[in-house]
C-alpha positions as CSV (number, residue, x, y, z in Angstrom):
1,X,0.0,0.0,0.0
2,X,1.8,3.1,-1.0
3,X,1.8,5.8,1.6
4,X,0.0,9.3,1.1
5,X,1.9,12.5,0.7
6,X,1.3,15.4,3.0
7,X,-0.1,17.6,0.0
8,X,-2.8,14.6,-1.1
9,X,-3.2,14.4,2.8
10,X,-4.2,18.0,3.0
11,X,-5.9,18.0,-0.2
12,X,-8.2,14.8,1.0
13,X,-8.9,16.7,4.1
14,X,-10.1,19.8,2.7
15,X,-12.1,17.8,0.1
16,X,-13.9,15.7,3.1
17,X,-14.7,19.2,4.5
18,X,-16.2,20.6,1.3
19,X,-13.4,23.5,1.6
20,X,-12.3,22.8,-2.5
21,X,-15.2,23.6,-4.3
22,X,-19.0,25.1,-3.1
23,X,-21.3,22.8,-2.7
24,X,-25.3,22.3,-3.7
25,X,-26.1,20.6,-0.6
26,X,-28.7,22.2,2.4
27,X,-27.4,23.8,5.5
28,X,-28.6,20.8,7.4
29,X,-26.6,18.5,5.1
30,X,-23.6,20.3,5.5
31,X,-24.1,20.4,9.3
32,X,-24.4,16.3,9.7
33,X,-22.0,16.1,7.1
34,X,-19.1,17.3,9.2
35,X,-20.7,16.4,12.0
36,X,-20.7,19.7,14.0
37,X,-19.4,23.0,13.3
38,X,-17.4,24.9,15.6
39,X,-20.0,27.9,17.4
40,X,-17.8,29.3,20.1
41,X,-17.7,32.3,18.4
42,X,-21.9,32.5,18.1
43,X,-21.9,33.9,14.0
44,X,-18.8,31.4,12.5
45,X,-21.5,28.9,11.4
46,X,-22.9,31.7,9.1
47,X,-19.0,32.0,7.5
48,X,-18.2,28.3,7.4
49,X,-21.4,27.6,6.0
50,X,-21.1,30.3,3.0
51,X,-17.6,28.8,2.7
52,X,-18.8,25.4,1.7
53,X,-22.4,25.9,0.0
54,X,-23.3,27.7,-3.4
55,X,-26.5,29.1,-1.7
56,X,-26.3,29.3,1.3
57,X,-28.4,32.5,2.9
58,X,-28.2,33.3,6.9
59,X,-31.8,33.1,6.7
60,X,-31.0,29.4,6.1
61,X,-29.5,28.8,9.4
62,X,-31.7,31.0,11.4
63,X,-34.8,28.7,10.4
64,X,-32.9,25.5,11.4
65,X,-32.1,27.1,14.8
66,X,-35.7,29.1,15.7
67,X,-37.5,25.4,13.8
68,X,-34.9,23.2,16.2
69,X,-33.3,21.7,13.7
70,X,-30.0,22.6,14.7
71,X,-28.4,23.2,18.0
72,X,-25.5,24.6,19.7
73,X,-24.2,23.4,22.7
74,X,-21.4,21.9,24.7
75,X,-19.6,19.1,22.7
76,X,-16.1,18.3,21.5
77,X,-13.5,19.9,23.7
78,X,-16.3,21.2,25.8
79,X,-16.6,24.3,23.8
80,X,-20.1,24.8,21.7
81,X,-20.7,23.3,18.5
82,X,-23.8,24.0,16.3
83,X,-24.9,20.3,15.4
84,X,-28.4,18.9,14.0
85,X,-30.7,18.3,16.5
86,X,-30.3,14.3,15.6
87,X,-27.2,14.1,15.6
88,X,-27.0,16.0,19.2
89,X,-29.1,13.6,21.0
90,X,-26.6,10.7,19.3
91,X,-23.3,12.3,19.8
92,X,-23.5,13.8,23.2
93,X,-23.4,10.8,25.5
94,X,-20.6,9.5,23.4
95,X,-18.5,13.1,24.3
96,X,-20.1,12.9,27.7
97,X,-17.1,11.1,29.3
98,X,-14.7,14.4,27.6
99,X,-16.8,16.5,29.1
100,X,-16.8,15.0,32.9
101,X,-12.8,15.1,32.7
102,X,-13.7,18.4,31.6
103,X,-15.0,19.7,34.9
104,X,-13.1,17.6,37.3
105,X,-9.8,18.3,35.9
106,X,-10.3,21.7,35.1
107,X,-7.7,23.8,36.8
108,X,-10.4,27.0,37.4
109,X,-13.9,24.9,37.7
110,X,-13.6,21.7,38.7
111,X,-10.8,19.8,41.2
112,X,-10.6,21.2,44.4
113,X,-13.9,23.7,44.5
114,X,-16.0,20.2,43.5
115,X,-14.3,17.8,46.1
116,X,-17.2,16.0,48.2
117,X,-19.8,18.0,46.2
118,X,-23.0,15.7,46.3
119,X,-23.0,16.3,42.5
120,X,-26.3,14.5,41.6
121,X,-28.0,17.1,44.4
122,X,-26.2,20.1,42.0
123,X,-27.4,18.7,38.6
124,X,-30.8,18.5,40.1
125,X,-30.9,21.9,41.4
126,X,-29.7,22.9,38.2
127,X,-32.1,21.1,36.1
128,X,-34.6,22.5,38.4
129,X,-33.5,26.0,37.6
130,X,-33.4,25.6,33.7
131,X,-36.4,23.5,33.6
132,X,-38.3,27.5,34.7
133,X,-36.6,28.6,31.7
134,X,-33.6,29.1,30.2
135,X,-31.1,30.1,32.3
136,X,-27.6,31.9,31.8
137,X,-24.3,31.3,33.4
138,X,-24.9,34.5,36.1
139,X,-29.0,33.0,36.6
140,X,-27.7,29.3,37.2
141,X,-24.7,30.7,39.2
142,X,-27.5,32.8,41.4
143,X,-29.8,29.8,42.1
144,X,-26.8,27.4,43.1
145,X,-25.1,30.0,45.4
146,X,-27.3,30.0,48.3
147,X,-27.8,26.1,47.9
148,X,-23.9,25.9,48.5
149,X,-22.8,29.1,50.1
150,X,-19.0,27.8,50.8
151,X,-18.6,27.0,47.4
152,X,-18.1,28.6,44.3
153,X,-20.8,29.4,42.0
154,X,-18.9,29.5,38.8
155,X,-18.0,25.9,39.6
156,X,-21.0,24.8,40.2
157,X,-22.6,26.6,36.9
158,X,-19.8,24.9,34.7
159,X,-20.4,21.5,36.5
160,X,-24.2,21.9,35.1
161,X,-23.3,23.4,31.7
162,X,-20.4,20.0,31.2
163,X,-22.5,17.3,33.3
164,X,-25.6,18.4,31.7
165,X,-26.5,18.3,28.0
166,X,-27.2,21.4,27.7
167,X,-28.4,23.7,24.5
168,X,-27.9,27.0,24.1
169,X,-31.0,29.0,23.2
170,X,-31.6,31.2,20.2
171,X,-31.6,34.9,20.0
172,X,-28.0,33.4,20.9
173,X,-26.0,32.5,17.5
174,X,-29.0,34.4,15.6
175,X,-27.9,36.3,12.6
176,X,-28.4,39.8,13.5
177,X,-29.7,39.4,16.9
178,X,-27.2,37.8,19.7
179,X,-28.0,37.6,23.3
180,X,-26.4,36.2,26.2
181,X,-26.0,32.5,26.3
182,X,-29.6,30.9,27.8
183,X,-29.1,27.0,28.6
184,X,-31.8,24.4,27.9
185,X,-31.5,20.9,27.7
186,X,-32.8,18.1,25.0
187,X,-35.8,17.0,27.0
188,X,-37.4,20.7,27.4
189,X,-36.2,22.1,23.9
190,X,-36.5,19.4,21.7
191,X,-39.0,17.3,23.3
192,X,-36.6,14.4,23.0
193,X,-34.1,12.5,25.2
194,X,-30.3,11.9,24.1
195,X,-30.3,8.6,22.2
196,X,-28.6,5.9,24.8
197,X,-25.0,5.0,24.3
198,X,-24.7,1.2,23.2
């Protein structure tokens, strides 16, 4: 079997990304197709996806997201990712186990500010708080302060962001809109559980 260069390395990689040539396919297509985009910063989607697609519109996106098509939450690396709503419910408890080393080893969140946590107690008061509404980072931090007053609320509001699936709501990652980050999860935006790992 004769080895592959760097340069038909590269050029297979970009191909397998649609980066070479615009593409006829949907928004949604593309999504699955690379199987999550990288939405840390909330508008990239719009870029990457007018990268890859010969038609692509923002209006395009912005349907998938308001219709819940298309999500962005925590995945790979524990930064957000817009995915399809399908492949969300598959993928996350497959990147679950990233996302528990994730807040445990975390140098800021997680190690010594979780130790002898009852963590099924936080992940129920946090589920408690989103399932109101959804919540941000400061509202989930402000419902689990008084709960644990000798701890730190940051901590315990990544710990439910990682440990939970959560979605990030739309006007957030909105073309034209924004918003500060609002956290759901699967069950209350979707009307659908994560699909169980085999």
């Amino acid at each position: 079997m004769s080895k592959l260069s760097l340069q038909a390395q590269n050029r297979a990689t970009l191909q397998r990304q649609w980066l070479l040539e615009r593409n006829d396919a949907t928004a949604l297509e593309t999504i699955e197709h690379l199987v999550g985009m990288q939405a840390q910063i909330p508008l990239a989607p719009y870029v990457g996806l007018w990268t890859r697609l010969t038609t692509f519109q923002p209006d395009n996106l912005v349907k998938l997201l308001e219709g819940r098509e298309a999500v962005r939450g925590s995945m790979m690396r524990a930064t957000i990712h817009l995915m399809s709503s399908r492949d969300f419910l598959a993928f996350r408890p497959l990147i679950q186990p990233r996302l528990d080393r994730e807040v445990f080893q975390n140098m800021t969140y997680g190690r010594h500010r979780l130790e002898g946590l009852d963590m099924p107690a936080v992940l129920q008061a946090g589920t408690d708080r989103i399932t109101e509404s959804p919540a941000t980072a400061v509202q989930l931090r402000e419902h689990l302060a008084p709960l644990w007053p000798d701890r730190d609320p940051a901590a315990l509001a990544h710990a439910v962001r990682c440990l939970l699936p959560t979605i990030q709501t739309p006007p957030r990652g909105i073309w034209g809109k924004g918003g500060n980050p609002a956290m759901s999860l699967p069950h209350l935006w979707l009307n659908a559980h994560l699909t169980p790992t085999p």
